[in-house]
N, C-alpha and C positions, 0 to 999 in steps of 0.2 A: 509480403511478409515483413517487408522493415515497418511497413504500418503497426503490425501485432506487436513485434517485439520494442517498438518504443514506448507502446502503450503497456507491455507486459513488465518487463523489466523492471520497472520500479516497486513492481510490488516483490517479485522475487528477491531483490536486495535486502528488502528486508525479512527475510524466511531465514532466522537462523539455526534453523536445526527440527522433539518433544510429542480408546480411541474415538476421538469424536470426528461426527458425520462432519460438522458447521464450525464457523469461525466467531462466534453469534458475541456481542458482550453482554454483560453483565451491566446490571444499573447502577450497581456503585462505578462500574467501569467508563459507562455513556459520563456520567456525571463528571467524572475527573477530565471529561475532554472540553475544551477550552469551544466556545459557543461557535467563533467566524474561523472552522476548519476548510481549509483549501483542498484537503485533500484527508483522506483516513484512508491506509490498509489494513487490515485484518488477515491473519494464519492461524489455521490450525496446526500448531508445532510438529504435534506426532505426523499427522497426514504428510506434509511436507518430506520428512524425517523418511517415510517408507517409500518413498518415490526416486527411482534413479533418477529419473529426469530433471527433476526439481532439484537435487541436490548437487549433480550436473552444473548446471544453470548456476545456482547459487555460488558456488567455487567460482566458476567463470568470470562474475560481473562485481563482486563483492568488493567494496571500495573500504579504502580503511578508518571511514567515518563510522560506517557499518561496522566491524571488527571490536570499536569502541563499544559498542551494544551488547555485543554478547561478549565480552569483557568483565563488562559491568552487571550482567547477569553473573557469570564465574565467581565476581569478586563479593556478589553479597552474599555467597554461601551456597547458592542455589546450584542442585545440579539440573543441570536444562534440558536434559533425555528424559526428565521425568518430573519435575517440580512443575514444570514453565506444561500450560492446556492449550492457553491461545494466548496470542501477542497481539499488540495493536500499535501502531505508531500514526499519530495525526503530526500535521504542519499545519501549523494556526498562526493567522495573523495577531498581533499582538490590539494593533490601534485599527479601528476602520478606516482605512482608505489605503493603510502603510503594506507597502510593498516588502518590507522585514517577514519572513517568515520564522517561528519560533517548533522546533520537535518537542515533541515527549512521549514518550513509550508505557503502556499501563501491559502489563503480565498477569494474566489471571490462571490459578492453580490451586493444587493443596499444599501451601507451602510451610515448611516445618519452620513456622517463625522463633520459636524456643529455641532453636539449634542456630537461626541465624542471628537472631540478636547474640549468642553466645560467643558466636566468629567475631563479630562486631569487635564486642569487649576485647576478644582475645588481641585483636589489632589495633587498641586502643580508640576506635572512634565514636565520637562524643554524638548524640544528636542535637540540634537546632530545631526550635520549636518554629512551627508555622501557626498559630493561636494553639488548639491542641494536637498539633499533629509533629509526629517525631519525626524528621528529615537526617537523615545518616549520610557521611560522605561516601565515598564506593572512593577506595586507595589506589592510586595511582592512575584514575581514569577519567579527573575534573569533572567525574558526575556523582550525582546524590541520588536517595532510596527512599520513598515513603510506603509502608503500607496501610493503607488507606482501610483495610479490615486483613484478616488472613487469608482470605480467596485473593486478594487482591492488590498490584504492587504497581505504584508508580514511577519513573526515572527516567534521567538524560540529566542536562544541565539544571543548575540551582534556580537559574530566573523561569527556566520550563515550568518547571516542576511546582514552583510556588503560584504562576499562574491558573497551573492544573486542578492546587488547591482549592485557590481561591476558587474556582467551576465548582470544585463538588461541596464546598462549604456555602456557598451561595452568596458569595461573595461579589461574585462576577455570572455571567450567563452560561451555562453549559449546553452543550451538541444535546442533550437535549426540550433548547426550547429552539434551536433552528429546525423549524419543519420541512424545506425541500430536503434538507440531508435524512431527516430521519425517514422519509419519506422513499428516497435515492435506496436508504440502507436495505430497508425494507425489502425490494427486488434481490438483494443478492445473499443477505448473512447465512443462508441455508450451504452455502457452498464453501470448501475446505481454506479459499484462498480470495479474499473479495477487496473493490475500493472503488471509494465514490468521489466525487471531486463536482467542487460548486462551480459557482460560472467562470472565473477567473480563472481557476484549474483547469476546466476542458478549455476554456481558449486556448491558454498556453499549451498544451497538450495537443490540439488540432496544430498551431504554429509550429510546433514539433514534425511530426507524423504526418504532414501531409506532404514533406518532401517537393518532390519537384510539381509534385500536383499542386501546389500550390500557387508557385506560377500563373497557372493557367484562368484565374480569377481574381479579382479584389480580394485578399483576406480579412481587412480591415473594416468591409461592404456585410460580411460573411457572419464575421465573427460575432456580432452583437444578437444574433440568432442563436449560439448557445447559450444554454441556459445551466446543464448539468449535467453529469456524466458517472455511468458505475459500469465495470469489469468484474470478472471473477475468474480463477484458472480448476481446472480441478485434471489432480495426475493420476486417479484409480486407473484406469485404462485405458491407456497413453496419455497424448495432450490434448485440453480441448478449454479454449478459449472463446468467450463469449464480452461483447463490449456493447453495450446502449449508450446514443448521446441524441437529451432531450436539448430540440430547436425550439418546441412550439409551434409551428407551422410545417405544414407541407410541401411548401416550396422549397424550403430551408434543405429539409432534411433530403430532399432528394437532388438538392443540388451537391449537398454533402456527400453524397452515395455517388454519385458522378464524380467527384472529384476522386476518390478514395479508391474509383473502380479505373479510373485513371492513372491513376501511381500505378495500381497492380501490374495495368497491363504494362507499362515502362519496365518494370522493374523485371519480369517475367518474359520480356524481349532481351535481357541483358544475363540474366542469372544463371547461377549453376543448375546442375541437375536437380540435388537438395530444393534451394532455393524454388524452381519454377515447382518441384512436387508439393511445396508449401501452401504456393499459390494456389496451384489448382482446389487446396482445400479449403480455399477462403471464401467462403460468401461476403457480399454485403447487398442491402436492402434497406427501404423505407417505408412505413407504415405512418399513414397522417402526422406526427410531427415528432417522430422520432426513426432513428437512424440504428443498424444495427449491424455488428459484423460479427461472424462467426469460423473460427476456426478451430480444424481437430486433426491429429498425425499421430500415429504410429509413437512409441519410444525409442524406437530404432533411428525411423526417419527422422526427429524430431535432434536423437543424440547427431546425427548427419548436419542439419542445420548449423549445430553449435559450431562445427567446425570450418561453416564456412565463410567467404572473405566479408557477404555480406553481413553478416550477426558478428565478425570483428570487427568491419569497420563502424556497427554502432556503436558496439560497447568501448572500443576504444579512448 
């Protein structure tokens, strides 16, 4: 189970709150996302929003970098139970090879931009052109507002956001002309809560979550066999967690599965009640060069987890 929840969690963190099946984007949405993405999630706001579980979760691990985000939705007019459809927040590298990771967040909705440029004015803030696009400060949260059409709203920090431009003005390459990602996406945008991660994503992500299974092998032998990685959570009835990570070979991925079924069983020797009923709901498995884990609980059992020492001592 620490496996699932360190691979799950990050996408939860960013679930703030807003009925659609999919978390799917929009192409003016793809387009604003910056090309060398390390990582994308995607939520469906409302979906989230109906789920105790997920919103559970969310209270629990919610960091106050995150807090900034839906801040900054608050502050540019928007009410988020019902403006905000789907959110999406990528970490994108800025330069190839730079280990700097840069956020940016695109909101897609029906959003009553008439009323929010109105707030704007009313608070005095001015915008700043990006060739022609109006960029607004968001007051008191060092972050800026573009809307890029009125489905559609970009925001985080100013150097974000003007990168993101430049993607969807064509300035620079956008998510999508990388085709493993749009490719990655593919498998999962039908689901209310999804994220993909390129190769440097799932390594660090495996160096995470393999825990003490990691140990037990070269990781550094290992890791040049990922390739890519997508998740998806959906909470209609209860939890059920689904994670793919493409090796490429066969070998790879079922050395991967060994290791991973390795943790479980440590962890499932030592764990609470909760905890080992986790376990027992976790598959994993390898099919020719990819790797697969699947996990599903109850709401009940699920709320049991949260409060135990291990799902503290990660989020901690």
């Amino acid at each position: 189970m620490k496996t699932i929840l360190r691979v799950a969690i990050p996408a939860i963190l960013f679930a703030a709150a807003g009925s659609l099946p999919a978390a799917q984007l929009s192409a003016n949405a793809s387009t604003a996302i910056p090309h060398d993405v390390q990582q994308l999630v995607a939520i469906d706001y409302h979906a989230m929003e109906n789920s105790n579980s997920a919103m559970d979760l969310r209270e629990r691990v919610m960091p106050p970098e995150l807090k900034r985000f839906e801040d900054a939705l608050k502050n540019s007019g928007l009410n988020e139970n019902h403006d905000v459809e789907q959110l999406a927040f990528a970490l994108f590298r800025s330069k190839d090879g730079d280990d700097k990771l840069d956020t940016v967040g695109v909101a897609q909705g029906q959003f009553s931009v008439t009323d929010i440029m109105a707030n704007f004015r009313k608070q005095k803030l001015k915008a700043t052109l990006v060739r022609t696009n109006k960029v607004y400060p968001l007051a008191k949260t060092g972050m800026v507002v573009c809307f890029v059409d009125p489905a559609t709203m970009v925001f985080g920090g100013s150097d974000s956001v003007t990168k993101a431009l430049d993607a969807r003005d064509g300035v620079s390459p956008s998510l999508l002309t990388n085709a493993p990602m749009m490719d990655a996406m593919k498998s999962v945008d039908s689901e209310p809560l999804w994220s993909i991660l390129d190769q440097k994503g799932t390594q660090t992500m495996m160096r995470q979550i393999l825990g003490e299974a990691g140990s037990l092998t070269d990781y550094d032998t290992m890791k040049k066999h990922l390739q890519a990685s997508w998740y998806s959570m959906d909470f209609q009835h209860g939890v059920k967690f689904d994670l793919t990570i493409a090796t490429g070979d066969s070998f790879a991925s079922s050395t991967l599965t060994s290791l991973l079924q390795a943790g479980l069983a440590l962890r499932k020797a030592s764990g609470t009640e909760p905890e080992k009923q986790a376990l027992t709901a976790t598959s994993i498995s390898s099919d020719g060069g990819r790797m697969s884990l699947h996990f599903s609980t109850t709401d009940a059992q699920f709320n049991s987890l949260l409060q135990s020492p291990l799902f503290k001592g990660i989020v901690r």
